[in-house]
C-alpha positions in Angstrom: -13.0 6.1 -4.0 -11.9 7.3 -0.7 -14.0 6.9 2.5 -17.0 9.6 2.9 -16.2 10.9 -0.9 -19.8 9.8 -1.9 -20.2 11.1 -5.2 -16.8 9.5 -6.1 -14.5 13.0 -6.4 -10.7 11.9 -7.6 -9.3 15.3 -8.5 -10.0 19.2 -8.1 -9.3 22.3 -10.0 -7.0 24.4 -8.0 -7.8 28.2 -9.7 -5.0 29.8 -8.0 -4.0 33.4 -7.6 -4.9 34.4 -11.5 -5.5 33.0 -14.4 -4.2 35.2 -16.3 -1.5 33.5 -18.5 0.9 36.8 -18.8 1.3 36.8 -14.9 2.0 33.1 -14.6 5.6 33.7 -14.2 5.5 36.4 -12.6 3.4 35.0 -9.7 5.9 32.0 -9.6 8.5 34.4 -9.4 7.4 36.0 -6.6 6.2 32.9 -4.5 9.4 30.9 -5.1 11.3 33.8 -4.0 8.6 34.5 -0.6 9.3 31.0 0.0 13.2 30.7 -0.2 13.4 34.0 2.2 11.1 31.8 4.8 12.4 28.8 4.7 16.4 30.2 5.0 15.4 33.1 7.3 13.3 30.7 9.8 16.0 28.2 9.8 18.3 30.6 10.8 16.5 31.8 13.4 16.4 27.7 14.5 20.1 27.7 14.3 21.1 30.7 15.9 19.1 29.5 19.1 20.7 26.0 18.7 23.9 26.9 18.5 24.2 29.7 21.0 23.8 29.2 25.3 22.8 32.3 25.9 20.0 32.0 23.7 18.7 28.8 25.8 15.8 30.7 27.5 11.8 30.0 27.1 11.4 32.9 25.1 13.8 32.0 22.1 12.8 28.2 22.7 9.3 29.2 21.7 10.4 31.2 19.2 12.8 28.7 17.6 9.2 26.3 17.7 7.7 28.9 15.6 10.0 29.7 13.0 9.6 25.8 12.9 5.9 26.0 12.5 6.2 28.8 10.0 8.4 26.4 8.1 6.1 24.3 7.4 2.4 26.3 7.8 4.2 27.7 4.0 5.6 24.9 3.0 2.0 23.1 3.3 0.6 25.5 0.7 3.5 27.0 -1.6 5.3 24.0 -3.1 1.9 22.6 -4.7 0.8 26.1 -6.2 4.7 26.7 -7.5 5.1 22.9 -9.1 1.1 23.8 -10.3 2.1 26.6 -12.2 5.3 25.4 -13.9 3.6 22.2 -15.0 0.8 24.1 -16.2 -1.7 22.0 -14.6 -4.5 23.2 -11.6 -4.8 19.4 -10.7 -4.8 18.6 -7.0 -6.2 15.2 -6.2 -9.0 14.3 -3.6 -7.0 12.8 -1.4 -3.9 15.5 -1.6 -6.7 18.2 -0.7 -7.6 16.4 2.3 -4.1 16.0 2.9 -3.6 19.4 2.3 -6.5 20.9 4.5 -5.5 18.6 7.8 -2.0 20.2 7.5 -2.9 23.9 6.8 -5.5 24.0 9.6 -2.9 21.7 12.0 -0.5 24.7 11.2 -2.7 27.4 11.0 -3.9 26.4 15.3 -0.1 25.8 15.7 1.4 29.3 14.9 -2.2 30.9 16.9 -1.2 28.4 20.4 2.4 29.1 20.4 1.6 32.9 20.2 -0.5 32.7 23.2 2.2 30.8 24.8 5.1 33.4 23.6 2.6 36.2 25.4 2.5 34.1 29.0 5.6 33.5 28.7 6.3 37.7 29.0 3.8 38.0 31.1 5.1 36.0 33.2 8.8 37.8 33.0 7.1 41.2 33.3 4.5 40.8 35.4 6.8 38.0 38.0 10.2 38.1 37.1 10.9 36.7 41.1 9.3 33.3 40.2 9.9 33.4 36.3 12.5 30.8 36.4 10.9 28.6 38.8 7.4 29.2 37.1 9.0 29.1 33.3 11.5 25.5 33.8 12.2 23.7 30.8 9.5 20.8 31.6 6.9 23.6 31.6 8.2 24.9 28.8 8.1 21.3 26.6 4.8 20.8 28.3 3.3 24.3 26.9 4.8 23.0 23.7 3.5 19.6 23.5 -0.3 20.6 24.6 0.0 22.7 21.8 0.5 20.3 19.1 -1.9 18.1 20.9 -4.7 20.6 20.9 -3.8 21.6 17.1 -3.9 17.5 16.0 -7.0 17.0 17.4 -8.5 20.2 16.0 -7.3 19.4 12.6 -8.4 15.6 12.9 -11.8 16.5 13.4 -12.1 19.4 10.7 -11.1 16.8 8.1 -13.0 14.3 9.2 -16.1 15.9 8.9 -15.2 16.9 5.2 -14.9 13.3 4.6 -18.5 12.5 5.0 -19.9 15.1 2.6 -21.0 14.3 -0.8 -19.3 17.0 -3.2 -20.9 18.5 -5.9 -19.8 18.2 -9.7 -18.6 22.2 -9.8 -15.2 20.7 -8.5 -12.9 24.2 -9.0 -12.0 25.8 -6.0 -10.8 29.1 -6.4 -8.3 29.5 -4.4 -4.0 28.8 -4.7 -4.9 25.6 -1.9 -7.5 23.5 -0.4 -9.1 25.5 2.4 -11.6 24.2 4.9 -14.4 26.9 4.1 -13.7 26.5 0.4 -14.3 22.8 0.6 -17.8 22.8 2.7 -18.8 25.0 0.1 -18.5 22.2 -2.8 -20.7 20.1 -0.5 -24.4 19.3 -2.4 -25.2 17.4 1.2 -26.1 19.3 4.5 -22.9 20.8 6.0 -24.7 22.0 9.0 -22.1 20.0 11.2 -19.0 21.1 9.3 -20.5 24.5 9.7 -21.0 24.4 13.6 -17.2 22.3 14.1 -15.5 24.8 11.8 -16.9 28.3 13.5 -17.2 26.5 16.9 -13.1 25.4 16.4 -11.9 29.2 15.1 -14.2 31.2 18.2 -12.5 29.0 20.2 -9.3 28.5 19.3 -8.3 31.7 17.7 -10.9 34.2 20.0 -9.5 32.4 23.0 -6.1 32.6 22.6 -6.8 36.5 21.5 -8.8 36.7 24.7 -5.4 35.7 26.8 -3.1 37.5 24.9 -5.2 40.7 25.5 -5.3 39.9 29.4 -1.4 39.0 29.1 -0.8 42.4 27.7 -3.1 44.0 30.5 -0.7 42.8 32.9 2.5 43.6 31.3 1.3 47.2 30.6 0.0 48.1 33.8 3.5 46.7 34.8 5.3 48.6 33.1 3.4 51.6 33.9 4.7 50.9 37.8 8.5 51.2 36.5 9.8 54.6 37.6 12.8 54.9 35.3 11.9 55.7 31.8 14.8 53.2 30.7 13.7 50.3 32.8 10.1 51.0 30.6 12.2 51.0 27.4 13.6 47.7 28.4 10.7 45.8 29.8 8.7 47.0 26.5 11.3 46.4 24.1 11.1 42.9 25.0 7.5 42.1 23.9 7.6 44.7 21.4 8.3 42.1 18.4 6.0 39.4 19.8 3.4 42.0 19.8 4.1 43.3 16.2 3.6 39.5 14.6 0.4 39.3 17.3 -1.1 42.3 15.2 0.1 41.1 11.9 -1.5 37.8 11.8 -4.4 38.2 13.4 -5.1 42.1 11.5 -4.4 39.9 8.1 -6.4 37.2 9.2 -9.5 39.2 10.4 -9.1 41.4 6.7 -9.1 37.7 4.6 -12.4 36.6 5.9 -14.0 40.7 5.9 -12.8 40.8 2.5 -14.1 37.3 1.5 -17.8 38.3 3.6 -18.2 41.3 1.8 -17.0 40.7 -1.8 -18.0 37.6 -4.6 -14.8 38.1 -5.9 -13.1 34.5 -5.3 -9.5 35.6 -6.7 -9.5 38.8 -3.6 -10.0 36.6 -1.2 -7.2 34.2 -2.5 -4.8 37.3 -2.6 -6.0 38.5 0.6 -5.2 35.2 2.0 -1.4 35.3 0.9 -1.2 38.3 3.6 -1.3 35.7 6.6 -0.3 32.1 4.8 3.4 33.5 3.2 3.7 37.3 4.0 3.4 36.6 8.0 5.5 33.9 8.1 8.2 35.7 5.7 8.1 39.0 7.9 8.4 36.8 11.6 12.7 36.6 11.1 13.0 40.0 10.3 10.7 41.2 13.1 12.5 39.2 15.5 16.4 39.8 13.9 16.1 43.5 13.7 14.1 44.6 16.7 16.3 41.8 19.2 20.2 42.5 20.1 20.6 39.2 21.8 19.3 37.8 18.7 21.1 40.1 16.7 24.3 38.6 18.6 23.6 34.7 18.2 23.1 35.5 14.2 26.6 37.1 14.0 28.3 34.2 15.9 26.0 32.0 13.7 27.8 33.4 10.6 31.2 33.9 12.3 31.5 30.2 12.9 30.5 29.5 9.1 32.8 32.0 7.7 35.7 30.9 10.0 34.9 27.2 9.1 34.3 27.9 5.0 38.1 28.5 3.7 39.3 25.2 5.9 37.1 23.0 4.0 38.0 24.8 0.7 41.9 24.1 1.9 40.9 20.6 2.4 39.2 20.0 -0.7 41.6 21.9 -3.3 44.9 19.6 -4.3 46.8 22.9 -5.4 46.5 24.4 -1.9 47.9 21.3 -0.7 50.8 21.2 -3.3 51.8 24.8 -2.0 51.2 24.1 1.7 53.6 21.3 1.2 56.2 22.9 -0.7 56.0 26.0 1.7 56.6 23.8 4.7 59.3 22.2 3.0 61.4 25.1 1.6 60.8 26.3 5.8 62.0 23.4 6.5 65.3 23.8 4.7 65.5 27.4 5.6 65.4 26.5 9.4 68.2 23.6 8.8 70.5 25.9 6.7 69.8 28.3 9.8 70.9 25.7 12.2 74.1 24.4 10.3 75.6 27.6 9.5 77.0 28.4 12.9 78.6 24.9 13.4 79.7 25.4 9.8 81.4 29.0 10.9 83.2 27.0 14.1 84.9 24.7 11.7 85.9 27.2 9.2 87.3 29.3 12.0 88.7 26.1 13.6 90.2 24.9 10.5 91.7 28.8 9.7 
């Protein structure tokens, strides 16, 4: 029995998107294929920023930390539900749903801080471009980073925490494709007014403050740009933001519809589709907000897959025996070419020396 589980809980019922047997491979379908196109197109966002210098500026740092985050915010959720369904088992123990909720809310404050940071971080290029290098070094930059994990490990520490000291009921199906942290109080048969109070006390705020400074950060940047005189220097300074504005809206807007949607329905299963809007959609859509509205980004892709394209028919070289058998005779029968090329005028002296 773990610590705090007083009523001595092993295992829980994960209900998940449907029950519905008929749509059980579809749904996998779908999810295994949301997931692949997040993991791939995040990590390429990761290594286009990596591998390219002129990509080596605070914005695209933070945004390489986030397609990082994203990385695993889906892979704290989807892996369990896909290996659920093809097993044909809802099983999630005690201590992987505590596991589960420490991650997904560790995550969850993760992708919200970084955010915030990515809209300072064009304030401050907007807004001060004079002192934007001085202001936005690389130690600020890590330090930014690193308060945000710190921030999000202590917020998630204490959310699970206080789930380990309630005593859970005996209706032990959550229904819901994870283990969330409002789902979980809600099994509790002891007073949760503490989880209650930490949980809403922890999302006013962590996710209302952060909203609160990215609204004043883009105060600032469109008064800004409302000083620029040319209508292509307004293009410019907008187009910047424009993407780091569009997965703003999208994660909060899904958020904010999940928990409307879960306040003013019963339905369980809505609120578990609902919430696939901001845990795989949003973190699926965040590489091709970035790739298709960014040029520089656009650029470092291109040399990304330039390098792999130019480096892919060497290995195969390497690796295939025939290709070496031709190579080999091709440089020999040069080889002879060249020599008979070389011989034959010496060979025309003597015969005209001879004659």
């Amino acid at each position: 029995m773990a610590i705090g589980n007083l009523t001595g809980v092993s295992q829980f019922l994960l209900l998940g998107v449907s029950e519905e047997l008929k749509l059980q491979h579809f749904i996998f379908g779908l999810f295994f294929s949301m997931y692949l196109i997040t993991v791939f197109g995040n990590l390429l966002i990761i290594l286009a920023v990596s591998s390219d210098s002129h990509l080596h500026t605070p914005m695209y740092f933070f945004l390489s930390n986030l397609s990082f985050v994203d990385i695993c915010f889906t892979s704290t959720t989807i892996p369990k539900m896909l290996w659920n369904i093809q097993t044909q088992s809802k099983v999630i123990t005690y201590e992987g749903c505590i596991t589960q909720v420490y991650f997904f809310t560790l995550f969850a404050g993760l992708d919200i801080l970084l955010l915030t940071v990515m809209a300072y971080d064009r304030f401050m290029a907007i807004c001060h471009p004079l002192h934007y290098m001085v202001t936005m070094n690389p130690q600020i930059c890590g330090l930014l980073v690193l308060v945000s994990w710190v921030i999000s490990v202590l917020h998630s520490l204490l959310e699970s925490l206080n789930l380990l000291r309630l005593s859970l009921s005996t209706f032990l199906e959550i229904p819901h494709f994870f283990c969330e942290l409002n789902q979980m109080i809600q099994l509790a048969s002891s007073d949760t007014f503490l989880n209650n109070v930490v949980m809403y006390s922890g999302a006013v705020l962590l996710a209302g403050g952060s909203l609160t400074c990215i609204l004043y950060s883009y105060s600032g940047i469109v008064s800004s740009i409302g000083r620029i005189s040319s209508s292509q220097g307004k293009y410019k300074a907008f187009s910047t933001c424009a993407s780091h504005l569009s997965i703003v809206s999208l994660f909060y807007c899904t958020g904010l519809g999940v928990y409307l949607s879960s306040a003013s329905t019963h339905s369980f299963h809505s609120s578990a589709t609902a919430s696939v809007m901001y845990t795989v959609v949003t973190p699926m859509l965040n590489p091709f907000i970035y790739s298709l509205r960014n040029k520089d980004l656009k650029k470092g892709l291109k040399k990304l897959f330039g390098k792999i394209i130019i480096k892919g028919p060497i290995g195969i070289e390497l690796q295939s025996p025939s290709s070496t058998i031709q190579t080999s005779a091709q440089r020999t029968t040069s080889q002879s070419s060249h020599a008979g090329e070389s011989k034959s005028p010496k060979d025309t002296a003597e015969t005209g020396h001879r004659e």
